[in-house]
C-alpha positions in Angstrom: -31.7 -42.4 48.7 -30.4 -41.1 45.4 -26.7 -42.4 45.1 -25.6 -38.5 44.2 -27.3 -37.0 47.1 -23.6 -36.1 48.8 -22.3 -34.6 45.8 -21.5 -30.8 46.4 -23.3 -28.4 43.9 -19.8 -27.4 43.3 -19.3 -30.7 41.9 -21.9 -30.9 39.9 -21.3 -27.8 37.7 -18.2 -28.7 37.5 -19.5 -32.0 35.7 -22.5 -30.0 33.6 -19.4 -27.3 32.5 -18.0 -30.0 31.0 -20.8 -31.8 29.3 -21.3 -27.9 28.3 -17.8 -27.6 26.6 -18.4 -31.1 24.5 -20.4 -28.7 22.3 -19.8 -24.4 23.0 -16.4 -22.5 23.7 -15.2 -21.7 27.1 -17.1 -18.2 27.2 -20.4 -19.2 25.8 -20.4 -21.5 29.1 -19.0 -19.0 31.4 -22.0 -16.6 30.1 -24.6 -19.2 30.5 -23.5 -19.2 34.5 -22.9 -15.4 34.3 -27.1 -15.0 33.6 -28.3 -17.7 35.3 -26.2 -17.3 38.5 -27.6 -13.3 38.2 -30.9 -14.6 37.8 -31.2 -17.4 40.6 -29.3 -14.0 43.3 -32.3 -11.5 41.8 -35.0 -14.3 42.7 -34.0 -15.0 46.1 -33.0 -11.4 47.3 -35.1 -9.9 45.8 -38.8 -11.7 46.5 -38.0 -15.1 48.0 -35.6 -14.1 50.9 -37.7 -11.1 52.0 -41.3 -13.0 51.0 -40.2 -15.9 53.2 -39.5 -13.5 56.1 -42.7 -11.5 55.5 -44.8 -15.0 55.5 -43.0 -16.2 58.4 -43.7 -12.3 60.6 -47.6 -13.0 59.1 -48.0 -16.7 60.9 -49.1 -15.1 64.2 -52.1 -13.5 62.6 -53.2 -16.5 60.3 -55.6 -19.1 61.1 -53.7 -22.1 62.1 -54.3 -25.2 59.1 -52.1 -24.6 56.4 -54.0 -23.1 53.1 -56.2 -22.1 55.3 -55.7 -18.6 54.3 -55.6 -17.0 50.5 -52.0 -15.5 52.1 -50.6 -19.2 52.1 -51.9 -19.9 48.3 -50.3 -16.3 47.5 -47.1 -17.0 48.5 -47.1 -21.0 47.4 -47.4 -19.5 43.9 -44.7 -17.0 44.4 -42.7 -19.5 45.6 -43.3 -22.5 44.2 -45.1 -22.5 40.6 -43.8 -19.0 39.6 -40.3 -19.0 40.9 -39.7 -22.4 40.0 -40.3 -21.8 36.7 -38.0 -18.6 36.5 -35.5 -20.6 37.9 -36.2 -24.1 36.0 -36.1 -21.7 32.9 -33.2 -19.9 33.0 -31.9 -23.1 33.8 -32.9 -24.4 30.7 -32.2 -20.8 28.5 -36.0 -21.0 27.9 -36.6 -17.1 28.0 -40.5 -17.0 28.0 -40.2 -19.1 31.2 -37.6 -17.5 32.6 -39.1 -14.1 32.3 -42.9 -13.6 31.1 -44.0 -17.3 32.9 -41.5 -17.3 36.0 -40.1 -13.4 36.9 -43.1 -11.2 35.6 -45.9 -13.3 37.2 -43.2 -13.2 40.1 -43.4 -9.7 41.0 -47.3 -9.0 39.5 -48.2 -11.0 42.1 -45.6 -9.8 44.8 -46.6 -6.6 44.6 -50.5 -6.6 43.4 -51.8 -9.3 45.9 -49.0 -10.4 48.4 -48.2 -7.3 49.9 -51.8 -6.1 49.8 -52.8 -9.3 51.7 -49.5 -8.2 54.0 -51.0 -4.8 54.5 -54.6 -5.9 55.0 -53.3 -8.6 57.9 -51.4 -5.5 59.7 -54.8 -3.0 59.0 -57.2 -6.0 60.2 -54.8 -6.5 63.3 -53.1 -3.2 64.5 -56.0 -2.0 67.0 -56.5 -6.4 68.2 -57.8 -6.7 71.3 -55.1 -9.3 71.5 -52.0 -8.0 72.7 -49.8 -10.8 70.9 -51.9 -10.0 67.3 -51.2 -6.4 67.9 -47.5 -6.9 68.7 -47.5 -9.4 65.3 -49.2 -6.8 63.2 -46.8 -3.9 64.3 -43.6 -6.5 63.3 -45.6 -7.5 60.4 -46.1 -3.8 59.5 -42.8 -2.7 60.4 -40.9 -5.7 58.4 -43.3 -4.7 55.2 -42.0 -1.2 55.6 -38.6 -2.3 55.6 -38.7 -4.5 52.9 -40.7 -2.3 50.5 -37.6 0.5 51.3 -35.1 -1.5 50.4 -33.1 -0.6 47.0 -34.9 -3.7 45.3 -38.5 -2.5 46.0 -38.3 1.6 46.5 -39.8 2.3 43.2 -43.0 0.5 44.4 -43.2 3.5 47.3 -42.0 6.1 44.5 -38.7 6.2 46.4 -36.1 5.9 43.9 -33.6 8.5 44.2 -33.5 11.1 41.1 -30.0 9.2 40.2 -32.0 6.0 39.5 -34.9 7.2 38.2 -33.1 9.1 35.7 -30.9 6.1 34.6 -34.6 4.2 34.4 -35.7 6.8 31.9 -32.9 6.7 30.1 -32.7 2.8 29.5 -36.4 3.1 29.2 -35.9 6.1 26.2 -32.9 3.9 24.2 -35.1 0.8 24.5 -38.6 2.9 22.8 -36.2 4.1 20.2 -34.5 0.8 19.6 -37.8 -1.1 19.3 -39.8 1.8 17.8 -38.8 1.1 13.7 
């Protein structure tokens, strides 16, 4: 056992903001916790709270051994390589990892082969023969259409309501003029 397993996280920042302040002011620290607290919240509710529950609803219609099924690897690289290194970057203010390595390869991969691979389970299982695979698939389903209308993912369905789509375009508009010199 690590001697510092008991320490509270609380703790523990508490100790790293003041190793922080040996070198930067007050508000560069407090912005450093600003971003990466607002980072670590976007990660988990937006992909790894909702992925979790998706995976979890998509175990009845899996074949039992784990990485059995190109779902599991899927989601293990969500997880694991691609959100720990959005994490592990911002954590470090590494900006390639946090972003183009860790949340960009996040949600390509959310949204171009997990929920496909969702949607494909629910297809594959909705008309089962097995009552308990046909009950899975219309939770599976159901939770997937839930999930995807949900504020985080409703431009993925072309849901966005004309208030944030126009805001979008805006931002979108400054940043091509901004960057366009």
């Amino acid at each position: 056992n690590l001697p510092g397993k008991d320490i509270p996280w609380q703790k523990r920042r508490a100790n790293m903001t003041d190793v922080c302040l040996n070198c930067h002011n007050q508000n560069f620290v407090d912005s450093f916790y600003l971003q990466y607290d607002s980072l670590i919240d976007l990660y988990h509710d937006k992909f790894a709270k909702p992925g979790l529950a998706l995976y979890q609803a998509a175990k009845p219609l899996l074949r039992p051994a784990q990485f059995s099924n190109p779902i599991d690897f899927t989601w293990y690289e969500i997880w694991h390589h691609e959100g720990r290194r959005a994490r592990h970057g911002v954590s470090m203010m590494g900006p390639d990892y946090t972003h183009w390595h860790g949340t960009y390869e996040v949600a390509k991969h959310f949204y171009s082969k997990y929920v496909p691979e969702l949607q494909d389970l629910v297809d594959h299982n909705k008309e089962a023969r097995d009552p308990a695979k046909k009950a899975a698939a219309e939770k599976l389903g159901k939770l997937l259409d839930d999930t995807l209308s949900h504020a985080n993912h409703q431009w993925y369905l072309n849901k966005m309501s004309p208030e944030e789509k126009a805001m979008r375009d805006k931002e979108r508009l400054e940043f091509q003029h901004r960057y366009s010199k």
